[in-house]
C-alpha positions in Angstrom: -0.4 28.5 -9.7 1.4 25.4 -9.6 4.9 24.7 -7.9 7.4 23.6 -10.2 11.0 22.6 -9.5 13.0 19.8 -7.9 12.1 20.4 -4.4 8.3 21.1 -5.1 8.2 17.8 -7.2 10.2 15.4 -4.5 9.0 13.3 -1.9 11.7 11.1 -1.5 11.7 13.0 2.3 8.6 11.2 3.6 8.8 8.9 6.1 8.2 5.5 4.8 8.3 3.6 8.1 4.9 1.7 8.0 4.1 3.2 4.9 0.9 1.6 3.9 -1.1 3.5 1.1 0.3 6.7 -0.4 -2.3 8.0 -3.3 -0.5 11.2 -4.5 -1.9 12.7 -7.6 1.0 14.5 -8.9 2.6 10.6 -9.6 1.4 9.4 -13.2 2.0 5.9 -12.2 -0.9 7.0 -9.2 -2.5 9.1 -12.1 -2.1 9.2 -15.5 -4.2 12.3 -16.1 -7.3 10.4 -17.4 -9.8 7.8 -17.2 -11.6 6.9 -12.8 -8.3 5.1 -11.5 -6.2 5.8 -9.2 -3.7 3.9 -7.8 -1.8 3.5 -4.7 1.6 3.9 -4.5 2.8 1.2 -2.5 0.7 -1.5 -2.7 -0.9 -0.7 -6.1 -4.3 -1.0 -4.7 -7.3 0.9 -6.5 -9.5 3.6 -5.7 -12.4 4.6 -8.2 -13.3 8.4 -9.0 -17.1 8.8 -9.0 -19.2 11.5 -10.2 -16.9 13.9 -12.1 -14.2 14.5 -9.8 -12.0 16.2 -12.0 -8.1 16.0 -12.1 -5.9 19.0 -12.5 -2.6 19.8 -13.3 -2.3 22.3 -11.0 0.7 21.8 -8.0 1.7 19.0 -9.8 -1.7 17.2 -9.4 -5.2 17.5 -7.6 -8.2 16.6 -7.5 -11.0 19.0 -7.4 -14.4 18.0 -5.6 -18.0 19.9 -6.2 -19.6 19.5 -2.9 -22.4 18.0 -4.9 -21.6 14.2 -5.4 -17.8 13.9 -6.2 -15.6 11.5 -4.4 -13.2 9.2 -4.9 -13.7 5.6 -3.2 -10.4 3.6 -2.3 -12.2 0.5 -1.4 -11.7 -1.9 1.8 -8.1 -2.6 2.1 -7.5 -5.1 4.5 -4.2 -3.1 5.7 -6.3 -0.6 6.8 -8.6 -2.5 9.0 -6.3 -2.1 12.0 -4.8 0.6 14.6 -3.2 1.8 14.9 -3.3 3.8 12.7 -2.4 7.8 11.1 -4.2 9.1 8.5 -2.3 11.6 6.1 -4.0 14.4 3.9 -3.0 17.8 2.0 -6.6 19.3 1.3 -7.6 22.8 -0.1 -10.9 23.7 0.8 -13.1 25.7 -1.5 -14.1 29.6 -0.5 -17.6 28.1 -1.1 -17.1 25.3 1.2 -19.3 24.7 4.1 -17.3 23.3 6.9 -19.5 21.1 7.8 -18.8 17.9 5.5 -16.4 15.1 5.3 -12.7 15.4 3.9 -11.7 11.8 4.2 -14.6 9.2 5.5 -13.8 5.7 6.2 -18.1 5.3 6.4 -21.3 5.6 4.2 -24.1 8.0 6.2 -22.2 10.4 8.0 -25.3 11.0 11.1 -25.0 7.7 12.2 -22.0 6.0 14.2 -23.0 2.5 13.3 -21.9 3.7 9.7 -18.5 5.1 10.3 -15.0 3.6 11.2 -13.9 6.9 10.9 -14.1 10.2 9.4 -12.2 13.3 9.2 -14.7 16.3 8.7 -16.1 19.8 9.0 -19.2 20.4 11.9 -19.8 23.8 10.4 -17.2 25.4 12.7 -14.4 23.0 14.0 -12.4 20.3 12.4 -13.3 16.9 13.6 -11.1 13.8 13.8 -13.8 10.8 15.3 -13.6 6.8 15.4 -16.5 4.7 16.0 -17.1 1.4 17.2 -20.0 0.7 15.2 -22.6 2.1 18.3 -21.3 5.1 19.8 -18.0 7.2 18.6 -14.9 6.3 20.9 -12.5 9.1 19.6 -13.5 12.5 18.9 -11.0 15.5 18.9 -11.9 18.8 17.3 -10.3 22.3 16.6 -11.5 25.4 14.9 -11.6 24.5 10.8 -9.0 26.3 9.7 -8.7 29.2 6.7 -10.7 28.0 3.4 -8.6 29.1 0.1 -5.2 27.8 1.5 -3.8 24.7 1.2 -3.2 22.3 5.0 -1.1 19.5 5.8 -3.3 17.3 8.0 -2.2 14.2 10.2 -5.1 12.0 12.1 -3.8 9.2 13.9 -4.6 6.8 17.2 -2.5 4.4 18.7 -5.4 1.8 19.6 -5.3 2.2 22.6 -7.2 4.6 25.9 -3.8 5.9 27.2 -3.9 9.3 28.0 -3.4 11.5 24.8 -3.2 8.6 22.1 -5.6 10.6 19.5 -4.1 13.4 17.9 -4.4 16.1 14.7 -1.4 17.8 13.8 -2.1 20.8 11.0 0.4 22.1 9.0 3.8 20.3 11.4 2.2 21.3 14.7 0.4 19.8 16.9 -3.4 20.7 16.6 -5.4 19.0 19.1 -5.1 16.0 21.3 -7.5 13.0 23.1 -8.2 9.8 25.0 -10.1 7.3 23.5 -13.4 5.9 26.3 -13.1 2.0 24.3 -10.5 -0.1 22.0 -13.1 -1.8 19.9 -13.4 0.0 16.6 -15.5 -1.0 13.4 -14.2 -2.0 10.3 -17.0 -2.6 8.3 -16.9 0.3 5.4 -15.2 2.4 2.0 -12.7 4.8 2.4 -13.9 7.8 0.5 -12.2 10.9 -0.4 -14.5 14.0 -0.8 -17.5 12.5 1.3 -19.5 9.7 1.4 -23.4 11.4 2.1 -26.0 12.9 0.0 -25.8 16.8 1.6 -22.1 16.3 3.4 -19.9 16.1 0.5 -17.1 18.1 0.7 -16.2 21.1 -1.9 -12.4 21.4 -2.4 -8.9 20.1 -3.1 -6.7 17.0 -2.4 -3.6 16.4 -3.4 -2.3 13.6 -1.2 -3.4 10.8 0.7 -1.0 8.2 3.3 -2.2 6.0 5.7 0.3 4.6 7.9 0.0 1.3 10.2 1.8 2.9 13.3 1.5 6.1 15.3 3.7 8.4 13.6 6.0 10.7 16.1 6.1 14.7 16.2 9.0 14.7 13.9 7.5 12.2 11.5 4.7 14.6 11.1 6.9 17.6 10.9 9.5 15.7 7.8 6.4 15.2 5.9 4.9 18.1 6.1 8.3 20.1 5.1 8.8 17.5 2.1 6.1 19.1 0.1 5.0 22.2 1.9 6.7 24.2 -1.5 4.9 22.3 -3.8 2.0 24.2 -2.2 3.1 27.5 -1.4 4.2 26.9 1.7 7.3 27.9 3.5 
């Protein structure tokens, strides 16, 4: 059931300190409930729905992905070529879902780490957050994938750096795991997809929202967006 009401429907909370991209679905002027664009909020960039990734109404606006071949591709943007770098989603993933497919892929063939900047996805059992530098992956931090059929507030972000602790996921306003990158060098070379980006890895579920930020955001940060729009998805 959808979230209606002034709170639910607000997001004039957010941070928007190095606010970069914000795709939220629930915006017409992001959406406007037909056709395959999207566009960014910020910088009115475009991303492209592919497939029959289908747009709902429900918490204000989603998008709903098959695990077949759905996925929504947000293109190159040069702002999003550097670190560092935190990746915002709210995701909702399918009672059918497998774990073990990408959410949000900055890549084309998920196997292979000379295909991927970076990807946040599913191994089958934990919840991966990895950056590669085009021959071997320089960040990866994982936790167990938490509950299908609810909705999560997810923050991925790396400061560019390997100081001690500079990767870190926070889930739903907390903390969820944290890392050292082993190398600064990171690739740049692919499309940001939403939903997966590899024949057999796409992912079967819900997103709502998308951010990208150009700096590190702080514990707080994380915890004011979350709150922002935790009612709009049953959250409290």
């Amino acid at each position: 059931m959808s979230k209606i009401g002034p709170i639910a429907q607000s997001d004039t909370s957010i941070i928007t300190d190095g606010l970069i991209y914000n795709m939220d679905f629930s915006k017409f002027s992001c959406f406007p409930r037909t056709g395959t664009t999207s566009t960014d909020l910020e910088g009115s960039l475009t991303g492209t729905v592919n497939n029959g990734a289908s747009f709902s109404t429900d918490f204000l606006g989603i998008f709903n992905f098959d695990g077949v071949d759905d996925q929504i591709d947000y293109g190159k943007p040069a702002i999003l070529e550097t670190y560092p770098l935190s990746i915002e989603v709210w995701f909702f993933a399918d009672g059918t879902d497998t774990k073990n497919d990408g959410i949000i892929t900055k890549g084309t063939t998920r196997g292979s780490s000379s295909q991927r900047s970076w990807d946040i996805f599913g191994n089958g059992t934990n919840l991966i957050f990895m950056v590669s530098n085009g021959s071997s992956n320089i960040v990866v931090i994982q936790n167990t994938y938490p509950a299908l059929e609810q909705w999560h507030h997810l923050v991925c972000l790396w400061d560019g750096t390997t100081n001690s602790n500079g990767a870190k996921m926070y889930l739903n306003g907390s903390l969820f795991v944290e890392g050292t990158a082993s190398a600064t060098n990171f690739a740049t070379a692919h499309n940001i997809f939403a939903g997966g980006s590899r024949s057999g890895f796409f992912w079967d579920g819900k997103i709502a929202v998308t951010r990208f930020y150009n700096k590190v955001l702080s514990a707080e940060e994380v915890a004011i967006n979350y709150n922002a729009l935790k009612e709009r998805f049953g959250l409290w």
